[in-house]
N, C-alpha and C positions, 0 to 999 in steps of 0.2 A: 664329395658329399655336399646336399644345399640345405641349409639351415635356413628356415622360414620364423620369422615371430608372427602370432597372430597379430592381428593390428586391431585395435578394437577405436571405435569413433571417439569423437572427443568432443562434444557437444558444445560450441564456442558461443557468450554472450553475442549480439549483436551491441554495442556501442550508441547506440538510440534505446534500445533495450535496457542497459546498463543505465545511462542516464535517467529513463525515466522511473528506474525501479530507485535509483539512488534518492530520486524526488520526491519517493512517493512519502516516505516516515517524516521528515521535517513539516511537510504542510500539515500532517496531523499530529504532531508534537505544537505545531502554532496553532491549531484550534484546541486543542485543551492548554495552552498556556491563556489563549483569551477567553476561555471560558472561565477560567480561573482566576481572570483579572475579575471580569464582570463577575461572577460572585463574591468579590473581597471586595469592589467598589460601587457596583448599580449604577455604573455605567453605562449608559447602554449599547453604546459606538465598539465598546468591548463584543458585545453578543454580536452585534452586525458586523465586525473584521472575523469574528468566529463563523460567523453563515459561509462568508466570501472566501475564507479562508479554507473551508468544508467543501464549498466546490470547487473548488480550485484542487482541492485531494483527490476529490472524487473524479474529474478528468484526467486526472495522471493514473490513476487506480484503474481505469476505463482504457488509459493508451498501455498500461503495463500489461493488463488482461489479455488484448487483443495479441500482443507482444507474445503472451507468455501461450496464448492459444496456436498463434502460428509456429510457435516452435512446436509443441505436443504435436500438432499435423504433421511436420517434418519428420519425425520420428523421435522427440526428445521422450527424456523420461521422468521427468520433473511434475507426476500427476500431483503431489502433495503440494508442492509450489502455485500449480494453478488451482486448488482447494481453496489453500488460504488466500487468495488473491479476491478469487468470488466471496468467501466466509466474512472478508476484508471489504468488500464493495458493498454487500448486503447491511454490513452492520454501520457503513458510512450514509449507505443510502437513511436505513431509519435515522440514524443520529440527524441525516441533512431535514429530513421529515419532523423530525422535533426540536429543533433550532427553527424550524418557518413559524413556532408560536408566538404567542405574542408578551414582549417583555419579559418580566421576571415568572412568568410560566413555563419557562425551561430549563429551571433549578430545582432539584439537580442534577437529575436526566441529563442532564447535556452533560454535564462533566462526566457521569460513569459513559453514555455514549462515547464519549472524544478520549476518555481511558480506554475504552474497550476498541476502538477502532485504531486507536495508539496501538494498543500490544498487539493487534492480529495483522497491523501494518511493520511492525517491527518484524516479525513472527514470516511472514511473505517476504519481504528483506531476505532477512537472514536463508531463508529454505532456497531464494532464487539464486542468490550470491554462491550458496553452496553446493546446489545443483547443477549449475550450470559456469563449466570451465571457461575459464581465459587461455586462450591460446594453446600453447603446448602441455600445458599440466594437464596431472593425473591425479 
């Protein structure tokens, strides 16, 4: 008698994938920490590490996307993952859009921006980490 187990895929991060997904929530945990400076000090070099800081997320957010699109083509199944990623880019983009104003005209807009684009980066994290295996797990 031959006993068969089905074998079912096991959808394995890429390691370039993994790192840039790991990069993507500290860059926007450090654009609302700077925003959060520059509205406690009126500083303004706060706001501008907060801009540079914002694109800087927004390119990592842009190379995870693309990341996270090439797997869905291969046949992953991680559509929630690449939801919040776009949900996550979109809501980076207006925040980067309203950080180009000028001085203290983007308080305090900018901090619920860099909140919200915080938790939907957090949120993308967590969905891609958990959708998508390492190695031999199940």
């Amino acid at each position: 008698m031959h006993a068969t187990s089905p074998t079912t895929r096991v959808w394995v991060i890429h390691p370039f994938h993994a790192a840039v997904l790991g990069g993507l929530w500290p860059l926007y945990l450090g654009t609302l920490l700077s925003d959060y400076a520059y509205w406690s000090s009126h500083e303004i070099q706060w706001a501008n590490f907060a801009a540079w800081l914002l694109a800087g997320a927004m390119v990592v957010t842009t190379l995870a996307l693309l990341c996270a699109l090439v797997g869905l083509a291969r046949g992953s199944r991680a559509v929630f993952y690449v939801v919040a990623l776009v949900v996550t880019w979109c809501v980076g983009l207006l925040g980067s859009l309203h950080h180009a104003r000028d001085a203290w005209a983007i308080m305090p807009g900018a901090l619920v921006w860099s909140a919200a684009a915080l938790f939907l980066a957090l949120l993308a994290t967590w969905a891609g980490f958990s959708s998508l295996r390492d190695g031999g797990a199940r």
